[in-house]
C-alpha positions in Angstrom: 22.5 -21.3 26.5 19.4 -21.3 24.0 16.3 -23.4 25.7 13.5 -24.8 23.1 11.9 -21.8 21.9 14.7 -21.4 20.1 13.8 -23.8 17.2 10.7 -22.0 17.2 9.0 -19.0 14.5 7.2 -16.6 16.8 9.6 -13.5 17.0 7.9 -13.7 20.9 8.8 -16.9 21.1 12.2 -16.4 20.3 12.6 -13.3 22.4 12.6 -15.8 25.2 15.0 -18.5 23.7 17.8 -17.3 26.0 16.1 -17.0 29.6 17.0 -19.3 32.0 13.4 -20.4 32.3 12.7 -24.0 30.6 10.4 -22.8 28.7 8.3 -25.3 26.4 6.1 -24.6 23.8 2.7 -25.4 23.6 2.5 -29.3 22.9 2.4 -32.4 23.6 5.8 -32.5 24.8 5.0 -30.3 27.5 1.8 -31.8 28.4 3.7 -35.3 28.9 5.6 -34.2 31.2 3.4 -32.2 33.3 1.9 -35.1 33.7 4.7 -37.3 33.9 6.3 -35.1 36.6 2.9 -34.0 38.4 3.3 -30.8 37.5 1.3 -28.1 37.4 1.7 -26.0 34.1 2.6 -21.9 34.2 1.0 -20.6 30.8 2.2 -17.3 29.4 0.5 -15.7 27.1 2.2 -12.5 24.9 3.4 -11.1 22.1 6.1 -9.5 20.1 5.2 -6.3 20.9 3.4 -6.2 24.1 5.5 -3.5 26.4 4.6 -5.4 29.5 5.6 -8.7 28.4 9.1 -6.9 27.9 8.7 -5.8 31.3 8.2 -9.1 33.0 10.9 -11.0 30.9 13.2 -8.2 32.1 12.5 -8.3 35.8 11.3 -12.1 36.2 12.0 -14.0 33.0 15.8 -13.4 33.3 16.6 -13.7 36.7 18.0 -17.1 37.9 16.3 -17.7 41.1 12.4 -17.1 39.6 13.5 -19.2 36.9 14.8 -22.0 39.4 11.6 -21.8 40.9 10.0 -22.3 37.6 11.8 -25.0 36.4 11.7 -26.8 39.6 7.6 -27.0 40.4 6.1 -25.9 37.2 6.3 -26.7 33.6 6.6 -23.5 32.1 4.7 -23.2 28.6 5.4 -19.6 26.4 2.2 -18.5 23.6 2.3 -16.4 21.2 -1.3 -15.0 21.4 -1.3 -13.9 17.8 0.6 -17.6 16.6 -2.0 -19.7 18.4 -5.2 -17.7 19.2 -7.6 -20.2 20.1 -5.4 -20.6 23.0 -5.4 -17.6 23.9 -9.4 -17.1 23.5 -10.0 -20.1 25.9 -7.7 -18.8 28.7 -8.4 -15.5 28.6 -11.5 -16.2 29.0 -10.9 -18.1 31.9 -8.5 -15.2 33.2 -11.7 -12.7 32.9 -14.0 -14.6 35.0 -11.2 -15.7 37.9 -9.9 -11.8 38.1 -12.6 -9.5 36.1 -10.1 -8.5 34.1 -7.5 -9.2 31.4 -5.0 -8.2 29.3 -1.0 -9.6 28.5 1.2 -10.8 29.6 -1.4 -13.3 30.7 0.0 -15.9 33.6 -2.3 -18.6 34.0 -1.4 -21.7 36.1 -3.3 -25.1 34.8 -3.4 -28.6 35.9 -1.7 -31.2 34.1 -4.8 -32.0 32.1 -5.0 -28.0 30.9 -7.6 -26.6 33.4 -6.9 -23.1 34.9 -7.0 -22.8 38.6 -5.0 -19.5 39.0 -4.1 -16.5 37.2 -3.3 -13.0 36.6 -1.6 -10.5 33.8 1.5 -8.7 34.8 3.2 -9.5 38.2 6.3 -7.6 39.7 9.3 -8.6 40.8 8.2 -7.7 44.3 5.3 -6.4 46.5 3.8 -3.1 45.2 0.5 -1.5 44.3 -1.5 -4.0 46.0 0.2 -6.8 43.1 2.1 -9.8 45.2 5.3 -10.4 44.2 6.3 -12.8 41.1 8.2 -15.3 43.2 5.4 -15.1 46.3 3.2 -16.0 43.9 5.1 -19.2 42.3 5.7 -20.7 46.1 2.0 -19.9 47.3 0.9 -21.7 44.0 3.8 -24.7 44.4 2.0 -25.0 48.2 -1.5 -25.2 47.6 -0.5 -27.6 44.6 1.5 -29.7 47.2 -0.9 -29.3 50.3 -4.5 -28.7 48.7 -4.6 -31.1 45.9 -8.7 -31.5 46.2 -9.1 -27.8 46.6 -7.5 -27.0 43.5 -9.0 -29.8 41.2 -12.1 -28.4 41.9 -12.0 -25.0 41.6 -10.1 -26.0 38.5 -13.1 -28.4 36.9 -16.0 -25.6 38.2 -14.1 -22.9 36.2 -14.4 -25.4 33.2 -17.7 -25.8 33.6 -18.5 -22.3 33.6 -16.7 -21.4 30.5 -18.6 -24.3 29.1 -21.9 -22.2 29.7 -20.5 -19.2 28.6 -20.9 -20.3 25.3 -24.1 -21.6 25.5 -26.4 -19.7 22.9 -28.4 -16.6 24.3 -30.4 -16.4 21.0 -34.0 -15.6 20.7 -35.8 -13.0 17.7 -34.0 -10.6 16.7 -35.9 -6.5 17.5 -37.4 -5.3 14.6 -35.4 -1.7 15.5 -32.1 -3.9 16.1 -30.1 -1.1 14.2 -32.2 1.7 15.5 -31.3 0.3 19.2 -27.6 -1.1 18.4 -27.2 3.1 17.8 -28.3 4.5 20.8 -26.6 1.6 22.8 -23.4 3.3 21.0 -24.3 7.0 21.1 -24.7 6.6 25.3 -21.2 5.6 25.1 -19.4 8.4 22.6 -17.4 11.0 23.5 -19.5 13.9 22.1 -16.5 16.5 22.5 -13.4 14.3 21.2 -15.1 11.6 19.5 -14.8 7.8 20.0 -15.8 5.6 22.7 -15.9 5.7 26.3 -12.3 7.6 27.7 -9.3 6.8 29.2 -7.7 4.3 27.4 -9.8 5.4 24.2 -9.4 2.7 21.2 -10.2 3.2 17.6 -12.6 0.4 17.8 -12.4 0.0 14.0 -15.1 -2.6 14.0 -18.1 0.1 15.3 -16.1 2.5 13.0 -17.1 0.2 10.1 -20.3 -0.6 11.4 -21.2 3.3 11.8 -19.7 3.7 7.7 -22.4 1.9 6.6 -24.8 3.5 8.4 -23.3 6.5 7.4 -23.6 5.5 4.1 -27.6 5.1 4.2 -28.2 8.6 5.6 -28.5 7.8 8.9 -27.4 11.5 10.8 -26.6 9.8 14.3 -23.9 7.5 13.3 -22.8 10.1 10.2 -21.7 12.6 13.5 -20.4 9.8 15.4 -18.4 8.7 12.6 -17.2 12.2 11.5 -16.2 13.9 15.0 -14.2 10.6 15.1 -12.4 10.3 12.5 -11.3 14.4 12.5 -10.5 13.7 16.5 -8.2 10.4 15.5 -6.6 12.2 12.5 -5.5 15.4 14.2 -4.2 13.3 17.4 -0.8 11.9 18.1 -2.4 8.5 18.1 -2.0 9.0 14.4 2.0 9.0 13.2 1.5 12.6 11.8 5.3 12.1 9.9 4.9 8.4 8.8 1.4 7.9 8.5 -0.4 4.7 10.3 -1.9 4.6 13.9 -0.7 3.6 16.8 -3.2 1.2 19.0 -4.6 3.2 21.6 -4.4 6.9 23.5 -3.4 6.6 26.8 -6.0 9.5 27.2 -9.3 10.6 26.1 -8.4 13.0 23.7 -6.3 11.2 21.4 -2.8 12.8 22.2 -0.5 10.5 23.6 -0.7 7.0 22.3 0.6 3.3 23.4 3.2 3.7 20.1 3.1 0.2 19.1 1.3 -0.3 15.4 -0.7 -3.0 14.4 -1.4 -4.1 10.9 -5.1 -4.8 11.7 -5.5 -1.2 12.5 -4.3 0.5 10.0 -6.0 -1.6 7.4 -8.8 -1.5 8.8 -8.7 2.5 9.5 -7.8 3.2 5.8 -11.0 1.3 4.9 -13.2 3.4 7.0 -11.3 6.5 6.0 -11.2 5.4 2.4 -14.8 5.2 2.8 -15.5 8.6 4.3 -12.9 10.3 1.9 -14.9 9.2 -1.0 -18.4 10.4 0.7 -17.1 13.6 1.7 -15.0 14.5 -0.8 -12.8 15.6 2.3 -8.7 16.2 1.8 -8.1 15.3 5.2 -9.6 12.0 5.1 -7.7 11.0 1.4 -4.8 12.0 2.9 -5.1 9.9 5.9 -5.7 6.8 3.6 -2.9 7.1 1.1 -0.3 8.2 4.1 -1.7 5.1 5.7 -1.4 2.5 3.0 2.3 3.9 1.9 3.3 3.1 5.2 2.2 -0.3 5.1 4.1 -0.8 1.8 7.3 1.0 2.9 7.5 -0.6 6.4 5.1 -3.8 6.1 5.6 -5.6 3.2 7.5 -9.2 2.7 9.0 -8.4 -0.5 6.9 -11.6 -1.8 3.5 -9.3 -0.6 2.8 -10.3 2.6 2.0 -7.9 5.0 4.1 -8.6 8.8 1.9 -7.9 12.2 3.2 -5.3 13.9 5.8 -2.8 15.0 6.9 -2.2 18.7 6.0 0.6 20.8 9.5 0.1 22.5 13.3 1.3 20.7 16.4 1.2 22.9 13.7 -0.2 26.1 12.1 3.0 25.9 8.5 3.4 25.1 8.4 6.1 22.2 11.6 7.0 21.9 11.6 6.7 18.4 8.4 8.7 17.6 8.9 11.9 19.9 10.6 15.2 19.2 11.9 17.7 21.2 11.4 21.2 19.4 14.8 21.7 19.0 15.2 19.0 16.9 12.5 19.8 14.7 14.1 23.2 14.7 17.3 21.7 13.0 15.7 19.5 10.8 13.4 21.8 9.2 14.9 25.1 9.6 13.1 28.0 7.6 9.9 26.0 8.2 10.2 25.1 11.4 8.0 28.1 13.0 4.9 27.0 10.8 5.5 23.4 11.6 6.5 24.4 15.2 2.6 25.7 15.3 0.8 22.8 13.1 2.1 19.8 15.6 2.1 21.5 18.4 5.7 21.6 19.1 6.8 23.3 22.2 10.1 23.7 24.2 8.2 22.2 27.8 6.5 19.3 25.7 3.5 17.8 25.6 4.6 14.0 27.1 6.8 13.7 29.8 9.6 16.5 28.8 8.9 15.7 24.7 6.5 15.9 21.9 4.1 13.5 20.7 3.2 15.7 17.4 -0.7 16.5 16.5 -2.1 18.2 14.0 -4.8 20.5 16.0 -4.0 23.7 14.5 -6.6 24.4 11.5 -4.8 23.8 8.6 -6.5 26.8 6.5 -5.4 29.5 9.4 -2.1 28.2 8.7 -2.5 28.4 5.1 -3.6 32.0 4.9 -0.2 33.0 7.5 2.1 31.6 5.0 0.1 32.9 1.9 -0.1 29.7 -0.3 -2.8 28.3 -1.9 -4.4 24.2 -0.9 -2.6 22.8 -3.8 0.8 24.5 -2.4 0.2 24.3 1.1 -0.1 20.3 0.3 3.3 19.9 -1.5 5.1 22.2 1.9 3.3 19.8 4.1 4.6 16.8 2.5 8.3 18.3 2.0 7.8 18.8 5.5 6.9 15.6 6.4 9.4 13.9 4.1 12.6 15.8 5.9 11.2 14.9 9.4 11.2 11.1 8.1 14.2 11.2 6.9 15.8 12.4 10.0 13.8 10.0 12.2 15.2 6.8 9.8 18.4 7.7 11.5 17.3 6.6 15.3 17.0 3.0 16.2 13.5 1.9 15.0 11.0 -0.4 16.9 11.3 -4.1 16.6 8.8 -5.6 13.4 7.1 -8.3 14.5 7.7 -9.7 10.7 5.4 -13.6 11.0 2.5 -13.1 8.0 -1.0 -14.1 9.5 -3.3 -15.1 7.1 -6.7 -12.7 8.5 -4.6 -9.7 9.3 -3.7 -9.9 5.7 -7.2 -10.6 4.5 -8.2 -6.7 6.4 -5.2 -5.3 4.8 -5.9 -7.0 1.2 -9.8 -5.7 1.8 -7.9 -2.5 1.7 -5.3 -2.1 -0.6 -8.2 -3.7 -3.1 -10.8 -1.5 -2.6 -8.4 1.9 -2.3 -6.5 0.9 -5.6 -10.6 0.5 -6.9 -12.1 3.7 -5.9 -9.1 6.0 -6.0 -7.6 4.3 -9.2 -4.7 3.7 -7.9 -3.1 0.9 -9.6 0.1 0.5 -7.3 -2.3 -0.3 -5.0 -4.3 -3.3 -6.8 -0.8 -4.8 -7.6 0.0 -5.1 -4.1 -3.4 -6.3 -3.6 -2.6 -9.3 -6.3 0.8 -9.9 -4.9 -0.7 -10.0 -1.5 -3.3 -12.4 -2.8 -0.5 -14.6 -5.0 1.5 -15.1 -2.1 -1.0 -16.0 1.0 -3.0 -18.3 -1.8 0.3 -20.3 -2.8 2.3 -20.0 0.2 -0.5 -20.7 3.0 -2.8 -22.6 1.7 -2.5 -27.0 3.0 -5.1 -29.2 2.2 -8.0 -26.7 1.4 -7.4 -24.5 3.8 -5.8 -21.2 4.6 -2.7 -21.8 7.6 -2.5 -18.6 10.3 1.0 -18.2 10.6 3.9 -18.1 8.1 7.6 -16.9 8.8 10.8 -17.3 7.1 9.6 -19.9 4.7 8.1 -22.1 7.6 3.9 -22.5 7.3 2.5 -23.6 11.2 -0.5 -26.0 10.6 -2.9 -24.2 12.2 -5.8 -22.9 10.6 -8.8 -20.7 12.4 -12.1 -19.6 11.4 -10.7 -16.1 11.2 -8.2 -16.9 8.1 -10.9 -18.1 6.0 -13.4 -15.4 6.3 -10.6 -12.3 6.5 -9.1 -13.4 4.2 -11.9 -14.0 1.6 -13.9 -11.1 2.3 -9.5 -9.7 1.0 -10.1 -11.9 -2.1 -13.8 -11.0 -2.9 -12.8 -7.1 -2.5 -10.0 -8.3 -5.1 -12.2 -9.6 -7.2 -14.7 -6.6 -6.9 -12.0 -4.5 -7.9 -10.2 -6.6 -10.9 -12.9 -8.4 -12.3 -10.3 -11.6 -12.1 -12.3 -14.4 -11.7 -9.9 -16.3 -9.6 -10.1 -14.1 -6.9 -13.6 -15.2 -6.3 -13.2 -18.4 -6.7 -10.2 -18.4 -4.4 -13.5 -16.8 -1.7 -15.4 -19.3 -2.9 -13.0 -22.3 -2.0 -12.5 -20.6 1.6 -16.2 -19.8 2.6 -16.6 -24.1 1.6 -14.5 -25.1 3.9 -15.7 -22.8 6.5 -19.0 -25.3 6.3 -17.3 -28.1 6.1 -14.7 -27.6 8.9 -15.8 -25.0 11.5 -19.8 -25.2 11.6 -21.7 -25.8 14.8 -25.0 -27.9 14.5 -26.2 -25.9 17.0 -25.5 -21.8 15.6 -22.5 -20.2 14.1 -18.8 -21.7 13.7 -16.3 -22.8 16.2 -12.9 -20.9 16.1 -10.8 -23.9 15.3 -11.1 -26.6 13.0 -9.8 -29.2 15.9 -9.9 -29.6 20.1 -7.4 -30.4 22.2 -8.5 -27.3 24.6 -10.3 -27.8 27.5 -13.8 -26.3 25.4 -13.9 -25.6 21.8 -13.4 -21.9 21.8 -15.9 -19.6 19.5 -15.0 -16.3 19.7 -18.0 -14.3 18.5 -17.3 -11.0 19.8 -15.7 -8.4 18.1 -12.8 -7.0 19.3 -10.0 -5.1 17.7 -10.8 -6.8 14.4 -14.1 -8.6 13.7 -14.3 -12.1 15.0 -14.4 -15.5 13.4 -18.5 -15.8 13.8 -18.8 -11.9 12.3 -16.8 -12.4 8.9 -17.4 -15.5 8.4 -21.2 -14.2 8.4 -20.4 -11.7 6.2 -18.3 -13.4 3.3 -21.5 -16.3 3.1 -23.7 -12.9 2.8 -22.3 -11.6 0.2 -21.1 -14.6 -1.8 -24.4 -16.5 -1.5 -25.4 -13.5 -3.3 -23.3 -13.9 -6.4 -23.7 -17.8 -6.5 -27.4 -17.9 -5.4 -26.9 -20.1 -2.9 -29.7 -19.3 0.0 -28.0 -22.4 2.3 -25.0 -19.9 2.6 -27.1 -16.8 3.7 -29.1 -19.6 6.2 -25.6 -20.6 7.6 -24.7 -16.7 8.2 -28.3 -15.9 9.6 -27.4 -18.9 12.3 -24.3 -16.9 13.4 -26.3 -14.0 13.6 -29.1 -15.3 15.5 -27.0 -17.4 17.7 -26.5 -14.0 19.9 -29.6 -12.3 19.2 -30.2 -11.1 22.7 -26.0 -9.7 22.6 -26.7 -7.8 19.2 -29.6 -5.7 20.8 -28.3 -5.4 24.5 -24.2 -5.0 23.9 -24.0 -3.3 19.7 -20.1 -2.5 21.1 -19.3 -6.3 21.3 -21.3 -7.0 18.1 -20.9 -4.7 15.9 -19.3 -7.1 13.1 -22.2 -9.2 13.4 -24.4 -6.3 12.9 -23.3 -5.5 9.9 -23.8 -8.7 8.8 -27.3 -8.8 9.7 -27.6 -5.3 8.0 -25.8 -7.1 4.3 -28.5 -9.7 4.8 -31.8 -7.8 5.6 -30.7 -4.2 3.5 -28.0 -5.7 1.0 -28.0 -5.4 -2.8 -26.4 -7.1 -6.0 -25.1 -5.7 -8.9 -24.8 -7.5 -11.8 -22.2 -5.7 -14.5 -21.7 -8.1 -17.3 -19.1 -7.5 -19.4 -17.9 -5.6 -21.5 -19.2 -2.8 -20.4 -18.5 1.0 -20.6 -19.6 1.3 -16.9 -17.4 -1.1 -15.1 -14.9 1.9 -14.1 -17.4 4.7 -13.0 -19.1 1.3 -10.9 -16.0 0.5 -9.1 -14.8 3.9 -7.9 -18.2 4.4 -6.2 -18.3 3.0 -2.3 -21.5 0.6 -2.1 -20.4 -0.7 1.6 -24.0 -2.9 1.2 -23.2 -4.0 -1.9 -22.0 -7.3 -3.3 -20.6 -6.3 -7.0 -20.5 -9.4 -9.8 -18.5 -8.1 -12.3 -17.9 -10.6 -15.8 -19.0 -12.3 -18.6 -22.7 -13.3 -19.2 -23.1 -16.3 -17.6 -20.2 -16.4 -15.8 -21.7 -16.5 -12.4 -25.3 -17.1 -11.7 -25.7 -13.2 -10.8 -24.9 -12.8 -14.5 -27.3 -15.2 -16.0 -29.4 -13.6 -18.5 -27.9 -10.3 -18.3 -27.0 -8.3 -21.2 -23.4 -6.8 -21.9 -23.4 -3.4 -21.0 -26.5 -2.9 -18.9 -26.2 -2.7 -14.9 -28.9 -4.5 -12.6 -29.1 -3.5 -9.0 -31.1 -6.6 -7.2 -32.0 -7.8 -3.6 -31.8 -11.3 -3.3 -32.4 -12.1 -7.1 -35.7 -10.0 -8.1 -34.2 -7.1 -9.8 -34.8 -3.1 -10.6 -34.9 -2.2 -14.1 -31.3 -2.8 -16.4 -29.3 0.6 -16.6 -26.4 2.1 -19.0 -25.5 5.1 -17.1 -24.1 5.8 -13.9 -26.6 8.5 -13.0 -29.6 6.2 -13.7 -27.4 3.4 -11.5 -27.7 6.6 -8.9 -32.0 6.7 -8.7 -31.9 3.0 -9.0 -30.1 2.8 -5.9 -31.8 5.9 -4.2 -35.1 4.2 -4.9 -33.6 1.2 -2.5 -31.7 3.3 0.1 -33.4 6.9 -0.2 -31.3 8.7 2.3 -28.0 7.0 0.9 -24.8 9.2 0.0 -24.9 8.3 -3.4 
């Protein structure tokens, strides 16, 4: 029999519609009767495609007696962390400073009046590895609830409090060698040998990724190596799907070879940006390679046929964890069969394995030793590797895939847009800028309520939520649109979001509050970067870069608030920061260019990579960064006062040399 989560969207959500648990979702509904019943509340926090939730729906979820001691002295409330995120910012936040820790499932036990007291992540079934039992855990909580009312309330309202000054500003002046510092913060912390950050788990930590580009960008050698040794380390790993293109999350280990094999749309789109990036600096094939194989996958197995891209796929087919990506090498054997000794050698392929009895292919051999033993030249070495590739596809379509987490939120798609917008620019690929406009069609018709953007849409049903994130993704998507197309509606569509973030999210006091409403025990405003930039950090940028093309300084005041709400963060912790740091790089190093059109140097323009700068692209006039200008000419400016007008692309090149001089121009 179905409980209540089965009238509900989440794919997670619905995951759970047939356990025996009463599960509510979050709402009022729930919060009545806790109440009503004097109740504490058991919060759990997952996702779609979170192996561990699977875990503890399959051991504790589903069994009848923890669920009768759920349903009998709790009221049990299930969250899709990706659905509703500013609950899931508050309590984890909460979860970190009872335990230290975090991570999903989350299990948090609340009062009535939603204040944590208790919680953990993952608990077994019974005792083991120092982890209490499930069911232990549910009658010591019921107890203390019972028999140590006082004790509870107060640990429950002092945790508040705490959160409360958590998010109390720690601002102050900014260093004048904030960049110079925010590097060697991160260079103490990179793997020197395999690339990235810090070992085992190792993370792409796309954010720092993008942060080092533009660094790159300028000239600056540090975060060029950094950048580089990572990107060739990620690349040649099996953390990236070396048959279907796209990364998986994480590596288990330091060295990129085995990876947690779920896929996440906000990595790859952000990992084909940075690689886009790189490719068109370095002229590398690896690099161009990575980016198209990434952004094909995202159209072949991401796409809502109306454009929107879906959130993730599972790591998990048939309950196994990478069952569907491994090989053994006798099945690569029979798939490729007269090419299956060179492939055999380029992934690594051996009979003993290289993950628990299988392979997890990588790409380590060098791929010009490999082209010299078969004899063919780059251009036909690339069309074997891709036949290659193709057949091995092919043959994997035929196993059970990974669930696809198929809800469209709106700032996941606003990283993907950002990509497939600025790839179908520079590489002139214009399959790509038509997914970018149907991407764009559908999110700005389909999600949009009452000025702003909505975070989750599935199966024709829009949630009312909207978050600070969704505004500023998603128009830093639509600005990159516009950057690329020259459609004015694109930036206006920016325009329209980056208003209401003022109207509906800014703090008086610094920055912008996650949400544009309460109900949560605190406000949450999430200004650290995680696995995507946060709220505060694009939100920052987008008023950067549009306050730019409008000429409105009250924007670029409202970002430098953000910014300087964490001051002392940005100089002391650049791996927690590093959206906002870009940001305060746009604003203190950024440049406008002004092409008004027509004009015979709109293409060259747009296949160049300018990460610092804001492109206004139209009709004299047309936007205030085009007053005055003269059809045909290009002016490079910093905040307004501009460098001499241009009608080449080399004299664009010393204009902007004579700005950045070390820049990879």
């Amino acid at each position: 029999m179905a409980n209540r989560l089965a009238l509900e969207t989440s794919p997670y959500l619905l995951q759970h519609a047939h356990n025996p648990v009463d599960w509510f979702p979050w709402g009022e509904e729930a919060f009545a009767k806790a109440k009503a019943e004097d109740k504490p509340i058991f919060l759990s926090v997952g996702y779609a495609t979170c192996h561990w939730c699977h875990v503890m729906e399959r051991e504790s979820f589903e069994d009848p007696e923890t669920a009768q001691l759920l349903n009998e002295f709790f009221v049990p409330v299930k969250v899709d962390r990706e659905e509703l995120p500013d609950v899931d910012h508050v309590y984890m936040m909460a979860l970190q400073a009872l335990t230290g820790s975090g991570g999903w499932p989350m299990s948090l036990f609340l009062t009535p009046d939603l204040k944590p007291f208790y919680g953990g992540t993952y608990f077994p079934p019974e005792d083991r590895h120092g982890l209490p039992s499930f069911a232990r855990v549910l009658k010591t909580i019921a107890s203390t609830w019972q028999n140590r009312r006082e004790e509870v309330l107060g640990s429950a309202d002092e945790l508040t409090q705490h959160l409360h000054k958590l998010l109390v500003p720690r601002g102050g002046p900014l260093p004048q060698d904030l960049h110079a510092q925010a590097l060697k913060q991160l260079a103490r912390a990179h793997d020197a040998t395999h690339g990235g950050f810090g070992g085992a788990p190792k993370f792409p930590q796309a954010p720092t990724l993008t942060y080092l580009l533009a660094l790159a960008w300028k000239g600056d050698p540090l975060a060029w190596g950094m950048l580089e040794l990572t990107l060739d380390k990620m690349a040649e790993g099996g953390i990236y799907d070396q048959v279907g293109g796209g990364f998986h999350r994480y590596a288990v280990d330091g060295i990129w070879r085995v990876p947690h094999f779920e896929k996440m749309l906000y990595d790859n789109a952000q990992l084909a940006w940075v690689y886009l990036g790189m490719s068109r600096l370095t002229g590398k094939t690896l690099y161009r390679r990575v980016t198209l194989e990434t952004l094909d996958y995202l159209l072949r197995e991401m796409q809502h046929p109306e454009g929107g891209f879906y959130s993730a796929q599972d790591a998990d087919s048939e309950g196994v964890e990478g069952k569907f990506y491994v090989w053994s090498e006798q099945e690569v054997r029979a798939v490729l069969g007269s090419d299956a000794e060179a492939a055999l050698k380029l992934f690594g392929v051996s009979q003993a394995g290289n993950w628990e009895g299988v392979n997890v292919l990588e790409a380590r051999y060098p791929e010009p030793a490999l082209r010299q033993e078969l004899g063919l030249d780059e251009a036909t070495f690339a069309r074997w590797l891709e036949e290659v590739k193709a057949k091995l596809y092919q043959a994997r379509r035929q196993r059970i895939p990974p669930l696809t987490d198929d809800k469209i939120l709106a700032d996941w798609n606003g990283l993907a847009l950002r990509a497939f917008a600025a790839a179908g620019r520079i590489l002139g690929k214009e399959a790509y800028l038509e997914a970018a406009r149907k991407n764009a069609e559908f999110v700005t018709s389909r999600m949009m309520r009452d000025g702003l953007l909505r975070h989750s849409w599935r199966g024709g049903k829009l949630r009312p939520e909207a978050y600070l994130s969704d505004q500023a993704s998603y128009g830093l998507g639509l600005l990159e649109t516009y950057q690329a197309t020259g459609e004015m509606r694109w930036l206006e569509a920016a325009r329209t979001l980056a208003e209401g973030i003022l109207t509906h999210f800014r703090d008086p006091n610094g920055g912008f509050f996650d949400a544009s409403g309460g109900g949560l025990p605190l406000r949450a405003k999430d200004v650290f970067d995680g696995p995507y930039p946060g709220g505060n950090s694009a939100a920052a940028e987008l008023l950067i870069r549009l306050a730019a093309l409008y000429e409105r300084e009250d924007w670029a005041e409202a970002a430098r608030g953000a910014i300087e709400f964490h001051a002392q963060g940005l100089a002391h912790s650049p791996s927690a920061f590093p959206g906002l740091l870009l940001a305060h790089l746009l604003d203190t190093e950024g440049t406008e260019l002004a092409l008004p059109t027509p004009s015979g140097l709109a293409r060259e323009v747009q296949s160049q990579f300018l990460p610092l700068t804001a492109l206004a692209i139209g009709q004299p006039g047309e936007l205030p960064a085009l007053r005055g200008r003269e059809a045909g000419k290009a002016y490079l400016c910093r905040r307004g006062v501009c460098r001499l007008p241009v009608d080449g692309l080399e004299a664009l090149g010393e204009e902007l040399r004579a700005i950045y001089p070390e820049a990879r121009v």
